[in-house]
MARVO-377172 format. One record per residue: x, y, z of N, C-alpha, C, O in turn; residue number from 1; residue in three letters. Coordinates in pm, 1 decimal, always signed. Last residue first. Layout:
% residues N
{node {X; Y; Z}; {X; Y; Z}; {X; Y; Z}; {X; Y; Z}; NUM; "ala"}
...
% end
This chain:
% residues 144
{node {-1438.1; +3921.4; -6149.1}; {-1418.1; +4066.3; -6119.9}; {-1421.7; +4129.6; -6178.2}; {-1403.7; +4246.4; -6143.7}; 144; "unk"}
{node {-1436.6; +3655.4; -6291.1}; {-1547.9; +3691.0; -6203.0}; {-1520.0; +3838.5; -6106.7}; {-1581.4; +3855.1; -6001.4}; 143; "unk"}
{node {-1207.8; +3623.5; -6463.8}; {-1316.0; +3661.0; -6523.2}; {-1431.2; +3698.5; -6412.7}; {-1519.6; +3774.7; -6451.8}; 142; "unk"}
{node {-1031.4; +3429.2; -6389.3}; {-1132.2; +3354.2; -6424.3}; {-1233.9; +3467.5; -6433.2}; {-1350.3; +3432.5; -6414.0}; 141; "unk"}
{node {-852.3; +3624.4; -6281.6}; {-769.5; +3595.9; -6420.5}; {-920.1; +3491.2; -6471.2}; {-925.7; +3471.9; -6592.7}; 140; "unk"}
{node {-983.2; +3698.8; -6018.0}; {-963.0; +3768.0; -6165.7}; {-917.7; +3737.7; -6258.9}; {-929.1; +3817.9; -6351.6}; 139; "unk"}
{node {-961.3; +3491.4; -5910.9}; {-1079.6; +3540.0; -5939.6}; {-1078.6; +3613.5; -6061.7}; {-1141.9; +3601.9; -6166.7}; 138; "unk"}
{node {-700.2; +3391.2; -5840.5}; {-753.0; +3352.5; -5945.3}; {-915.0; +3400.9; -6009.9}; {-969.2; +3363.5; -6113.9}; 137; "unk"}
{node {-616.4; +3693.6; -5757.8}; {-558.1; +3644.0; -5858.4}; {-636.1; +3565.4; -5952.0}; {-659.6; +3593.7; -6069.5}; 136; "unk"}
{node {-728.1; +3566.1; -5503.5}; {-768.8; +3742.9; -5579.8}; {-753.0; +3718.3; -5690.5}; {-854.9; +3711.6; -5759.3}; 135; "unk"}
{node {-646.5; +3382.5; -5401.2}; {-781.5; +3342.9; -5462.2}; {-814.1; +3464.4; -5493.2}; {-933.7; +3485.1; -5514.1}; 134; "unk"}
{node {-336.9; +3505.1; -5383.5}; {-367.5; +3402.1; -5464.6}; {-526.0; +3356.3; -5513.2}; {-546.5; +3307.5; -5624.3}; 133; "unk"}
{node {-394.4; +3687.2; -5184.9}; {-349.9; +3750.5; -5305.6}; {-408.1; +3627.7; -5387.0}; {-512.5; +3640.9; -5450.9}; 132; "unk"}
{node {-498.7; +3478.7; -4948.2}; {-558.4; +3563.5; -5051.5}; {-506.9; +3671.8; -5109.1}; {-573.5; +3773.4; -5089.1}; 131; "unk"}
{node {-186.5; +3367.8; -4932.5}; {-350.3; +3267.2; -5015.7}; {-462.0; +3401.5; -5053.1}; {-501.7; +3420.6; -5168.1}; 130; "unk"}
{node {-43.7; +3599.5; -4806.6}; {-18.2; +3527.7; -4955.0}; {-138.3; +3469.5; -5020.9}; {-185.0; +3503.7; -5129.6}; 129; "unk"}
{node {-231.8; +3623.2; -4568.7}; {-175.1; +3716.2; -4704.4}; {-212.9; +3645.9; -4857.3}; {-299.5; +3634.9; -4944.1}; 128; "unk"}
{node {-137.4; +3437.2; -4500.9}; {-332.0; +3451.7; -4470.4}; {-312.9; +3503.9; -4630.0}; {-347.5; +3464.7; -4741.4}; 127; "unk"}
{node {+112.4; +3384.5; -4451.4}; {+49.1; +3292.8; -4528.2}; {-69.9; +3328.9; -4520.9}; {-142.1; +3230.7; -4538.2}; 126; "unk"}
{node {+82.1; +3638.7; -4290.2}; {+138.6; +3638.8; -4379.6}; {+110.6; +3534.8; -4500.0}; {+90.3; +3571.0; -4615.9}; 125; "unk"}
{node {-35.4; +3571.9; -4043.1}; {-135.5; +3704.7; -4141.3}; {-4.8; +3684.4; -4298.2}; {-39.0; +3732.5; -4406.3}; 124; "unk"}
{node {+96.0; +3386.3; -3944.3}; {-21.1; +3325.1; -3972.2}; {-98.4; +3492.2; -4081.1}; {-189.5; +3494.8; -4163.7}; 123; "unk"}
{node {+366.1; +3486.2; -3889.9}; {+335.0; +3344.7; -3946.7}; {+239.5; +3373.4; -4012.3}; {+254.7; +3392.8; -4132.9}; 122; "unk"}
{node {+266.5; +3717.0; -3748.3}; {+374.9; +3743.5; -3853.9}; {+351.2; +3619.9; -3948.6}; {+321.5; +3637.4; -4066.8}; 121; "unk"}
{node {+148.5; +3610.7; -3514.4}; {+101.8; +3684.6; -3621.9}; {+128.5; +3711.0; -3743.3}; {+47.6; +3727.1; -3834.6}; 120; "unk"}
{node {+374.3; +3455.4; -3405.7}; {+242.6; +3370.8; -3487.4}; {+181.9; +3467.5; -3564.3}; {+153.2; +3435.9; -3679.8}; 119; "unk"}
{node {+482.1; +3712.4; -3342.4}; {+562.1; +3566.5; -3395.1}; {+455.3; +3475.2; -3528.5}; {+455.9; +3449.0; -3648.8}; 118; "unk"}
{node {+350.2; +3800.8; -3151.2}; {+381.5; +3855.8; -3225.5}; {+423.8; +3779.1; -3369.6}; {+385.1; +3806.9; -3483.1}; 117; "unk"}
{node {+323.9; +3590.4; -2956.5}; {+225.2; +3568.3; -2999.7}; {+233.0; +3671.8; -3146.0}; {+156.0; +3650.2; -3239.5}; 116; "unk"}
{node {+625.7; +3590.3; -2847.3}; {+560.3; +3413.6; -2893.0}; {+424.4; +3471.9; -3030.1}; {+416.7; +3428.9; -3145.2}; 115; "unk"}
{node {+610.9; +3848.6; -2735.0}; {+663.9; +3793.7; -2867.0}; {+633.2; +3666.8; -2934.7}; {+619.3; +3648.2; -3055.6}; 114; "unk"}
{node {+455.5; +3825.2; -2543.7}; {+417.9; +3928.4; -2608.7}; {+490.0; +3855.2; -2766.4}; {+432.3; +3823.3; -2870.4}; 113; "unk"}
{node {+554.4; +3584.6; -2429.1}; {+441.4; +3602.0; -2459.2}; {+360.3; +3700.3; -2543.0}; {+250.0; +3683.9; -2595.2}; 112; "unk"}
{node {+825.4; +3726.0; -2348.0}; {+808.2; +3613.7; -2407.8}; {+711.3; +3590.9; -2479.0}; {+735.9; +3571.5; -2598.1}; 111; "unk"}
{node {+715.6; +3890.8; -2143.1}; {+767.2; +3972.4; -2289.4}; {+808.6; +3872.0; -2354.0}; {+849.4; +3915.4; -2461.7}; 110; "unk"}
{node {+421.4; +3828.3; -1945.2}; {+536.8; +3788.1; -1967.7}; {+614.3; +3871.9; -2078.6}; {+530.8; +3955.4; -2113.2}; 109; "unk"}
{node {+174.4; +4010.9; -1803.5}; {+234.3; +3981.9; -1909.1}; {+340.5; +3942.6; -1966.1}; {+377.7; +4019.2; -2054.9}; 108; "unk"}
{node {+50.6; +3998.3; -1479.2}; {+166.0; +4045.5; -1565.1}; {+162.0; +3967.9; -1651.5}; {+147.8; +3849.4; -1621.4}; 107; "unk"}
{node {-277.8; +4005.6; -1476.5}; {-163.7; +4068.9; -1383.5}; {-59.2; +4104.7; -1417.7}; {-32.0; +4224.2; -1407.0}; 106; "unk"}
{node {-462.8; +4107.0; -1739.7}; {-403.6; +4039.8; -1668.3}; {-301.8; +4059.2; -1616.5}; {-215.4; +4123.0; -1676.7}; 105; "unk"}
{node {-625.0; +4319.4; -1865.5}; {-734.8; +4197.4; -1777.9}; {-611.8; +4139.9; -1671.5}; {-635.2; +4124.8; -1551.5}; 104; "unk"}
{node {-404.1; +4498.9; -1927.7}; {-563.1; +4573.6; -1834.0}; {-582.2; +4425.9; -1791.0}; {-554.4; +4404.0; -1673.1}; 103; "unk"}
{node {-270.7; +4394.4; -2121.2}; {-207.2; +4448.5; -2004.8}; {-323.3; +4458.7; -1884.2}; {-309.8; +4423.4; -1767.1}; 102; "unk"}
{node {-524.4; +4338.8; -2312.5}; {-445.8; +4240.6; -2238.7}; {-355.6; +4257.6; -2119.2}; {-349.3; +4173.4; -2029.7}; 101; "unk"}
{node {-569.4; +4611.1; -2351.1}; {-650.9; +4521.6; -2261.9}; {-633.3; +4365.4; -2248.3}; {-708.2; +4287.9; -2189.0}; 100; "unk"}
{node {-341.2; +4649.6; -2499.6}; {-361.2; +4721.6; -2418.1}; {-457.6; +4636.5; -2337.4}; {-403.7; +4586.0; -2238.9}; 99; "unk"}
{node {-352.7; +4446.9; -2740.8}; {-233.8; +4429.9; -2647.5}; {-253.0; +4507.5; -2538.5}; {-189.3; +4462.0; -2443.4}; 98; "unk"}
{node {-491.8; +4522.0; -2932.1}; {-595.5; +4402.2; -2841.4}; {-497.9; +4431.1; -2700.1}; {-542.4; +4437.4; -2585.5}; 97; "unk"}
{node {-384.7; +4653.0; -3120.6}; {-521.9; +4712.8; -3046.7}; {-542.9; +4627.3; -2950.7}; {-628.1; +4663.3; -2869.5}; 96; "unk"}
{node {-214.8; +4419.0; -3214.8}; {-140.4; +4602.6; -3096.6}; {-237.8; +4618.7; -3072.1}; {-239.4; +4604.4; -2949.9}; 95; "unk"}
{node {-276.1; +4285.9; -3332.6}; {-261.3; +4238.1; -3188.4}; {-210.2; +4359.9; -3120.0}; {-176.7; +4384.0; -3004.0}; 94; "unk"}
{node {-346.0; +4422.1; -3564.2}; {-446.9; +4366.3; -3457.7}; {-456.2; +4329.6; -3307.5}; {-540.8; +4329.8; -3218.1}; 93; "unk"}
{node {-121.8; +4468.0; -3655.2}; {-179.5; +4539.6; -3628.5}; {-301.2; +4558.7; -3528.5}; {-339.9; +4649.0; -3454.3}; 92; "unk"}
{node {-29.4; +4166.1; -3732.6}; {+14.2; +4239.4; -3596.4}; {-40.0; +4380.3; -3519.3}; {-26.2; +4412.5; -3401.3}; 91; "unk"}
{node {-208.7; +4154.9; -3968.4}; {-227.2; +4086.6; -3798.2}; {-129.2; +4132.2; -3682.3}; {-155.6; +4131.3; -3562.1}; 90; "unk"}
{node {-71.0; +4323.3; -4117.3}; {-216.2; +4396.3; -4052.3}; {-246.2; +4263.6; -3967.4}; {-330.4; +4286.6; -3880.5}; 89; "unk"}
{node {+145.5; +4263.7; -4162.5}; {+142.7; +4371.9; -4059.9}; {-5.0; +4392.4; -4041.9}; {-51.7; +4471.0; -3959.5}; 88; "unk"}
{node {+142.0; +4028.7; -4286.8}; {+154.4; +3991.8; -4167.2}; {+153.0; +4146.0; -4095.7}; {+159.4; +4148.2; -3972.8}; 87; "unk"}
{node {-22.8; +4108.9; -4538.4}; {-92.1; +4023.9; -4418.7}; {-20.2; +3992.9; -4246.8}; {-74.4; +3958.3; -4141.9}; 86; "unk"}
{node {+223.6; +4225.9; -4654.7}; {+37.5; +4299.0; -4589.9}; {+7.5; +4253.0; -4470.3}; {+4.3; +4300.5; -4356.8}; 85; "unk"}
{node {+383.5; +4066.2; -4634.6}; {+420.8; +4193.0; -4545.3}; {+300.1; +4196.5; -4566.5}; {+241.8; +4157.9; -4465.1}; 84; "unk"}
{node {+269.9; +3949.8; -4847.6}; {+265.9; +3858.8; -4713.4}; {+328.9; +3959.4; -4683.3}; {+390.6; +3940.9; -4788.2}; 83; "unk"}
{node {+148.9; +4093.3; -5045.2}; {+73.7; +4043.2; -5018.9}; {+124.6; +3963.4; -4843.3}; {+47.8; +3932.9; -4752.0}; 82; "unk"}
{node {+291.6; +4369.2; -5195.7}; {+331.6; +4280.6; -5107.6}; {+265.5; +4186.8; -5029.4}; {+318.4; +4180.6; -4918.5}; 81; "unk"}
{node {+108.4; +4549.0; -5301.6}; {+223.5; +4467.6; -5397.8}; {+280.7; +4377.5; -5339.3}; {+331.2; +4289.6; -5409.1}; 80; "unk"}
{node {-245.5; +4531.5; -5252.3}; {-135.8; +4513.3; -5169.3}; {+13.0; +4484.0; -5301.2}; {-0.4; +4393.2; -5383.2}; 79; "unk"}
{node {-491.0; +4586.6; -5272.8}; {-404.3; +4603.7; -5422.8}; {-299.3; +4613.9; -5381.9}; {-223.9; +4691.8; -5440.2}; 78; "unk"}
{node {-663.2; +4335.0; -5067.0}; {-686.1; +4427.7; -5178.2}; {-548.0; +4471.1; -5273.7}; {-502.9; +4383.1; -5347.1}; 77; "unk"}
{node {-596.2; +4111.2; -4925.6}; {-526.1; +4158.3; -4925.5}; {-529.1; +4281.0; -5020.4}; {-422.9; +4332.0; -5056.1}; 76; "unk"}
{node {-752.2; +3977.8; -4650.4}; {-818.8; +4048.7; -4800.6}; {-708.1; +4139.7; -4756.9}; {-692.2; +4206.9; -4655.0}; 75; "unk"}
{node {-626.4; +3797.2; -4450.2}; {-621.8; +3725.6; -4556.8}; {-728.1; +3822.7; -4698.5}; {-767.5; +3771.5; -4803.4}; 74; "unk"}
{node {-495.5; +3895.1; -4175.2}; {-428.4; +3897.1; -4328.1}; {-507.8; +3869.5; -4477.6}; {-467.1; +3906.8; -4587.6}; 73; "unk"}
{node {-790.9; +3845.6; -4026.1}; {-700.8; +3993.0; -4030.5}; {-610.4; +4005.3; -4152.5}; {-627.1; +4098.8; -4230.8}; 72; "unk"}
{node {-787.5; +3569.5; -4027.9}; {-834.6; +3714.4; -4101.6}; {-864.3; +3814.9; -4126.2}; {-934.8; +3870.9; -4210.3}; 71; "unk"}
{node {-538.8; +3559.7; -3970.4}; {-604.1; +3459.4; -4065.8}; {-726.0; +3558.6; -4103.8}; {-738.1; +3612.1; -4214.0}; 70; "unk"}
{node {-585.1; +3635.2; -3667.0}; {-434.9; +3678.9; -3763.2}; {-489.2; +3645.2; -3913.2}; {-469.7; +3743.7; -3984.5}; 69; "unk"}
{node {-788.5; +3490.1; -3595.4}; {-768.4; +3657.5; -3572.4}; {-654.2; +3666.2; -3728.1}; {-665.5; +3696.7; -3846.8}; 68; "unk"}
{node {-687.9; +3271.8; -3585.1}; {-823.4; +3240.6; -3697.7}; {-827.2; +3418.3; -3724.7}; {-856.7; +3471.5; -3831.7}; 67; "unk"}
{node {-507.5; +3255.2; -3388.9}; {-480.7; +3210.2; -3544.8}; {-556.9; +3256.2; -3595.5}; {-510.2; +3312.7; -3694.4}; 66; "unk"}
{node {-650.5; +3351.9; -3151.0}; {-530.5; +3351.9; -3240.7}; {-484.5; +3369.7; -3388.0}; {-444.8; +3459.0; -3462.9}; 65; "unk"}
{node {-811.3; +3097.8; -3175.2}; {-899.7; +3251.9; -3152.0}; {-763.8; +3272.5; -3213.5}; {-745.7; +3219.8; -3323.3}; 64; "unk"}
{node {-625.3; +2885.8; -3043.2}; {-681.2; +2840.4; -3217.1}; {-759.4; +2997.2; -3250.5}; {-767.0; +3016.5; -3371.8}; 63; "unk"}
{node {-564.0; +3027.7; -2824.1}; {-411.7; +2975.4; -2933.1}; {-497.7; +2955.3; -3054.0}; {-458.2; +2998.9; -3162.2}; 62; "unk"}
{node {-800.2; +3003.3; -2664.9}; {-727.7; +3146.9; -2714.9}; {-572.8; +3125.9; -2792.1}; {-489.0; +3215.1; -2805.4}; 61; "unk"}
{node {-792.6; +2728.0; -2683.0}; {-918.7; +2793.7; -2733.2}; {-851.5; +2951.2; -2712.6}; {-897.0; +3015.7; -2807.1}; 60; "unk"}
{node {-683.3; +2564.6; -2501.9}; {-642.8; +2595.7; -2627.8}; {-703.7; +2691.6; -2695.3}; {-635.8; +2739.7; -2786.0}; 59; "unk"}
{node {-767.6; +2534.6; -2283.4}; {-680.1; +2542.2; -2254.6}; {-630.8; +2581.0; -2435.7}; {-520.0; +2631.1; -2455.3}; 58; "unk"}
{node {-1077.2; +2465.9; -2374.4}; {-1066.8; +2579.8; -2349.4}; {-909.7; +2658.3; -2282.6}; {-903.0; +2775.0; -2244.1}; 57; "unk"}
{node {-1051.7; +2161.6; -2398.2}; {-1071.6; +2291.9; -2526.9}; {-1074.3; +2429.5; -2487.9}; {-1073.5; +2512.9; -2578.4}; 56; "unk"}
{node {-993.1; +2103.1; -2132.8}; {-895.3; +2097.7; -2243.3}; {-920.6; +2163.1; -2371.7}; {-832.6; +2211.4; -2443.0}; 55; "unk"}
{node {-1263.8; +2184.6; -1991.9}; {-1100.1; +2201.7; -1999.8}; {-1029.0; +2234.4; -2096.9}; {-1001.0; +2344.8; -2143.6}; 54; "unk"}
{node {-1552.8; +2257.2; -2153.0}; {-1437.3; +2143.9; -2172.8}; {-1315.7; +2159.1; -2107.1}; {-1227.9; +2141.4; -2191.6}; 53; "unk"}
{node {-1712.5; +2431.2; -2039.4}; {-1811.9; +2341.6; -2112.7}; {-1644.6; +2227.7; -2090.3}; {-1644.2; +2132.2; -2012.6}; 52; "unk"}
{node {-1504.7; +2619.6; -1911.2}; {-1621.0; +2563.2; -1836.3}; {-1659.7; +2436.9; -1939.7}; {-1621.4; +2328.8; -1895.1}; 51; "unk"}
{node {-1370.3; +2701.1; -2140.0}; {-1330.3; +2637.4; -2027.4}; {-1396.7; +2557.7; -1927.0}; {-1355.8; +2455.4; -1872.2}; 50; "unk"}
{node {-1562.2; +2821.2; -2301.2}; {-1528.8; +2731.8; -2322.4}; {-1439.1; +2647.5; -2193.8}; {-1461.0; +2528.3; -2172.0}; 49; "unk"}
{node {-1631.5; +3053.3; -2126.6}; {-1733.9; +2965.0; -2135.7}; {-1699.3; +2826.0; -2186.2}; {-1761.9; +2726.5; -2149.6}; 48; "unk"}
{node {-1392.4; +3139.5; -2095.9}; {-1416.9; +3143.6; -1974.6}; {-1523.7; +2992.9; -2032.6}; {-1507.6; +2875.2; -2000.5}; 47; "unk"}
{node {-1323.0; +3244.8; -2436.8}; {-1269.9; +3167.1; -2342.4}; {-1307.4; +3125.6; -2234.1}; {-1249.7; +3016.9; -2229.6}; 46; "unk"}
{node {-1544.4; +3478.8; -2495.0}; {-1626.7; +3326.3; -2473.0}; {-1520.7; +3239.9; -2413.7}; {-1565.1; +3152.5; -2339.3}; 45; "unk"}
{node {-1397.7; +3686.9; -2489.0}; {-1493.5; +3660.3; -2418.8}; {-1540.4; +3542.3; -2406.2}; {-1579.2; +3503.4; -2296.0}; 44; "unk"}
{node {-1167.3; +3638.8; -2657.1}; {-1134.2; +3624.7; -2500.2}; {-1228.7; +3608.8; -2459.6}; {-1226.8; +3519.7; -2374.7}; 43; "unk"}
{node {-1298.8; +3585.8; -2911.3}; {-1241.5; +3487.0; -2859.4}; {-1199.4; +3494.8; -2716.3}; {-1190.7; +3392.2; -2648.8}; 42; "unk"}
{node {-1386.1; +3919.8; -2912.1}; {-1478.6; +3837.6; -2895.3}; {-1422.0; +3676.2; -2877.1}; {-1508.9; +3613.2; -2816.9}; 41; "unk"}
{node {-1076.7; +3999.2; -2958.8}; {-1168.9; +4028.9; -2828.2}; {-1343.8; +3931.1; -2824.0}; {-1392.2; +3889.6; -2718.7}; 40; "unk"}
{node {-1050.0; +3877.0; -3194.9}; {-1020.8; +3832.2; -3074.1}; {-1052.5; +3863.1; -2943.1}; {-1057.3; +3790.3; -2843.9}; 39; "unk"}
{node {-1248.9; +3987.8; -3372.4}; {-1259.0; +3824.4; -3362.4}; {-1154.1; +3831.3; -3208.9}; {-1205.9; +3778.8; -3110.4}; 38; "unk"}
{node {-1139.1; +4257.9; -3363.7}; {-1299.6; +4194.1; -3280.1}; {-1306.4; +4060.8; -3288.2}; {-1377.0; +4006.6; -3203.1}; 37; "unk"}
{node {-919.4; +4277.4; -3475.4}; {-906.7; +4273.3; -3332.5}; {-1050.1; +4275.6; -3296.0}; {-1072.5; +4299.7; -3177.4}; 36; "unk"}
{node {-962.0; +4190.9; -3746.4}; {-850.5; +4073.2; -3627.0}; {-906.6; +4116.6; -3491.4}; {-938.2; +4035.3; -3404.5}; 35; "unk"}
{node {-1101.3; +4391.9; -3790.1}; {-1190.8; +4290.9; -3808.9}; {-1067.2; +4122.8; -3742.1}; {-1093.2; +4006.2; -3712.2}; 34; "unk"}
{node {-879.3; +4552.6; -3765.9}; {-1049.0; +4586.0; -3725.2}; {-1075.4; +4509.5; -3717.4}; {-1101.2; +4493.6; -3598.1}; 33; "unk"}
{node {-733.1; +4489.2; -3972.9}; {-667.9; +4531.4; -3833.9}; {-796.7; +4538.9; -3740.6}; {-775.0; +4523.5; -3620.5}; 32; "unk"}
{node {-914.0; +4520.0; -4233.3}; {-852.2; +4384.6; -4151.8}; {-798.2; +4374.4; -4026.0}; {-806.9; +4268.7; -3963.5}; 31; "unk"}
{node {-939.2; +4798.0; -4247.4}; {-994.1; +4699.8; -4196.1}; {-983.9; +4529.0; -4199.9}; {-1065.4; +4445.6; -4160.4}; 30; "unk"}
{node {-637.3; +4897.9; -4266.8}; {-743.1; +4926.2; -4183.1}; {-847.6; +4802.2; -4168.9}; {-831.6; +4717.5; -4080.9}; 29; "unk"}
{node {-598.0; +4740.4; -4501.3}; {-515.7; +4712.1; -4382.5}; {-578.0; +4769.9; -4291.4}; {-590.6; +4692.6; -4196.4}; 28; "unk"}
{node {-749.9; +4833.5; -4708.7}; {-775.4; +4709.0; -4704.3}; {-672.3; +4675.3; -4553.8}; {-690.4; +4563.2; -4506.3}; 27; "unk"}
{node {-599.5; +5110.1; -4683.9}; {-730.1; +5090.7; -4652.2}; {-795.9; +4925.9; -4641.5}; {-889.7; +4906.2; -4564.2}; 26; "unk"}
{node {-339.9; +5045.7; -4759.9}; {-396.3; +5134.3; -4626.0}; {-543.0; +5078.0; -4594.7}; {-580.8; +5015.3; -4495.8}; 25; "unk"}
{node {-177.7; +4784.1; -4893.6}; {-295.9; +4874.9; -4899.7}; {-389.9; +4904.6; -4799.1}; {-483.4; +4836.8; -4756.5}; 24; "unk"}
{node {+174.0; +4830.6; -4949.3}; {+51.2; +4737.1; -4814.2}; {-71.5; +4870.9; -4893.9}; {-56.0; +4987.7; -4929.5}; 23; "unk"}
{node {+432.3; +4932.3; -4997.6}; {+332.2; +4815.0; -5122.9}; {+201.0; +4755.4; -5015.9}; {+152.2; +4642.6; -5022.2}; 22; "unk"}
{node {+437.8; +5135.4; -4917.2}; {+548.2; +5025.7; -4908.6}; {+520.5; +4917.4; -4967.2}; {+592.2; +4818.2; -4980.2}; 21; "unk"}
{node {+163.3; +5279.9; -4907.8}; {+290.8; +5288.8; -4787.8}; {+348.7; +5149.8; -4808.4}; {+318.3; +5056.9; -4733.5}; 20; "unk"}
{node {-113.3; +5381.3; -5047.6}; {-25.6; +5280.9; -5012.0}; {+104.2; +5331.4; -4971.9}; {+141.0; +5439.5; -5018.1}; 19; "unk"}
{node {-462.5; +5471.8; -5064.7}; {-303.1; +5497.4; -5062.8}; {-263.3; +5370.0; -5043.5}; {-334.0; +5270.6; -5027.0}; 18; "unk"}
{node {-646.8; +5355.7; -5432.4}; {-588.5; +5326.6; -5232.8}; {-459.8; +5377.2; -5223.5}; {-367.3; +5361.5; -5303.2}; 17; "unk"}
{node {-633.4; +5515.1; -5702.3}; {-645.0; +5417.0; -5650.0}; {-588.7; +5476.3; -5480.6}; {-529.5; +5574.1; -5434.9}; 16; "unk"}
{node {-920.8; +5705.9; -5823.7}; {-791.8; +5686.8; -5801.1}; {-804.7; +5569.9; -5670.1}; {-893.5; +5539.3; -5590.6}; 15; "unk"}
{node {-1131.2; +5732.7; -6037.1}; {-1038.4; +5624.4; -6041.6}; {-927.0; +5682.1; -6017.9}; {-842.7; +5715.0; -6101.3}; 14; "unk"}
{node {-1441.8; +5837.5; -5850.7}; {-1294.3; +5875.4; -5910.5}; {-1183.9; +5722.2; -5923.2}; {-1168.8; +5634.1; -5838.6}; 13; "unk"}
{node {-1577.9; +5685.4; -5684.9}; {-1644.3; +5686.5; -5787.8}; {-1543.5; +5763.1; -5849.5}; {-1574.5; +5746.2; -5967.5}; 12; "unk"}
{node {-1403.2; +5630.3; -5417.9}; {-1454.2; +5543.2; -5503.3}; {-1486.6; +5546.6; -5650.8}; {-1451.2; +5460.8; -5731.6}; 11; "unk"}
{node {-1460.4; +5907.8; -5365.9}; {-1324.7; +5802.6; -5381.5}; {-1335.7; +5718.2; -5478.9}; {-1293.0; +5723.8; -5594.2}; 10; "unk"}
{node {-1708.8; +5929.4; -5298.3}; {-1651.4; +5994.9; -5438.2}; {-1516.8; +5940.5; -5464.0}; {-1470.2; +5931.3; -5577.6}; 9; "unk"}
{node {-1874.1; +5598.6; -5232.7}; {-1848.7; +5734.7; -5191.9}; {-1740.2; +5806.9; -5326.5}; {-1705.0; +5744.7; -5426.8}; 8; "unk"}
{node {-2221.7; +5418.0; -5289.8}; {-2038.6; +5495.2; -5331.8}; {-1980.2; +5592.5; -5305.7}; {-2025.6; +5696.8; -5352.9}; 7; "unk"}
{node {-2420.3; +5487.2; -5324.7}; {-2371.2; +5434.2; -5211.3}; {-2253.2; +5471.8; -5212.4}; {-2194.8; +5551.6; -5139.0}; 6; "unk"}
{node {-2536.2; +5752.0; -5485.7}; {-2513.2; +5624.7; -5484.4}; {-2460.4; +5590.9; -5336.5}; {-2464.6; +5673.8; -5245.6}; 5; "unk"}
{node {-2858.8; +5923.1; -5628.1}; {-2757.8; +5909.4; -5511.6}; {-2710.3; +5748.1; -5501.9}; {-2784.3; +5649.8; -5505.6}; 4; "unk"}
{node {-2875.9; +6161.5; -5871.9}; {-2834.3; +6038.5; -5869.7}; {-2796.9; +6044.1; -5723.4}; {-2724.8; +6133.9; -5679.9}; 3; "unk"}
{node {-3117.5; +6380.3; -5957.5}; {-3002.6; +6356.2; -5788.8}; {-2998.6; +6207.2; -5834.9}; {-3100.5; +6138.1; -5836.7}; 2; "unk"}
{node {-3230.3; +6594.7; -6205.0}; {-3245.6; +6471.9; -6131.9}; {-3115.7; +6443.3; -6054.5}; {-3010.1; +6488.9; -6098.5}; 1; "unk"}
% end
């Protein structure tokens, strides 16, 4: 009889995620993934929000931003470093996005490159930290 699981053999061997410096590769892959489609999908609808409101749409790629970096940092799987995780896998995000930001717009200030580097670092890092912390309490309450 063929057991077939979903699971791939990684998985089904107890070895654990590489890691590079206490960040977990694979929980940093996809968070770097999943920052840089929330923001490419926040540039797309910018235009629409601009239209429906001005003023929400003068902000509306600063709050896309955040919410990118936020969760891009915030599954920090078996990270030892929970806020270096979080803040390199939102910056990670903003490097995939940073090429078709050069592409849509005329020039790119290097202020701007850094302003927004900046916030990543901020915002995937405290993303980080809180989820190490609701990892933590999941598991010490028994529901993992």
């Amino acid at each position: 009889m063929v057991i077939r699981s979903r699971v791939g053999p990684v998985a089904q061997s107890d070895i654990r995620p590489p890691m590079s410096r206490g960040i977990d590769l694979v929980a940093s892959g996809r968070g770097i993934w999943r920052g840089f489609v929330v923001l490419v999908i926040g540039a797309l609808l910018q235009p629409i929000a601009a239209a429906v409101a001005p003023v929400a749409g003068a902000t509306f790629l600063l709050i896309t931003a955040i919410v990118a970096f936020a969760i891009a940092g915030f599954r920090t799987g078996d990270a030892l470093s929970p806020i270096l995780h979080g803040a390199v896998t939102a910056v990670g995000s903003y490097v995939l996005v940073l090429p078709l930001v050069f592409i849509t717009s005329g020039l790119v200030w290097p202020q701007q490159v850094l302003a927004t580097v900046g916030v990543a670092v901020a915002a995937g890092g405290f993303a980080g930290f809180a989820g190490h912390l609701v990892h933590a309490r999941r598991k010490q309450g028994g529901r993992e």
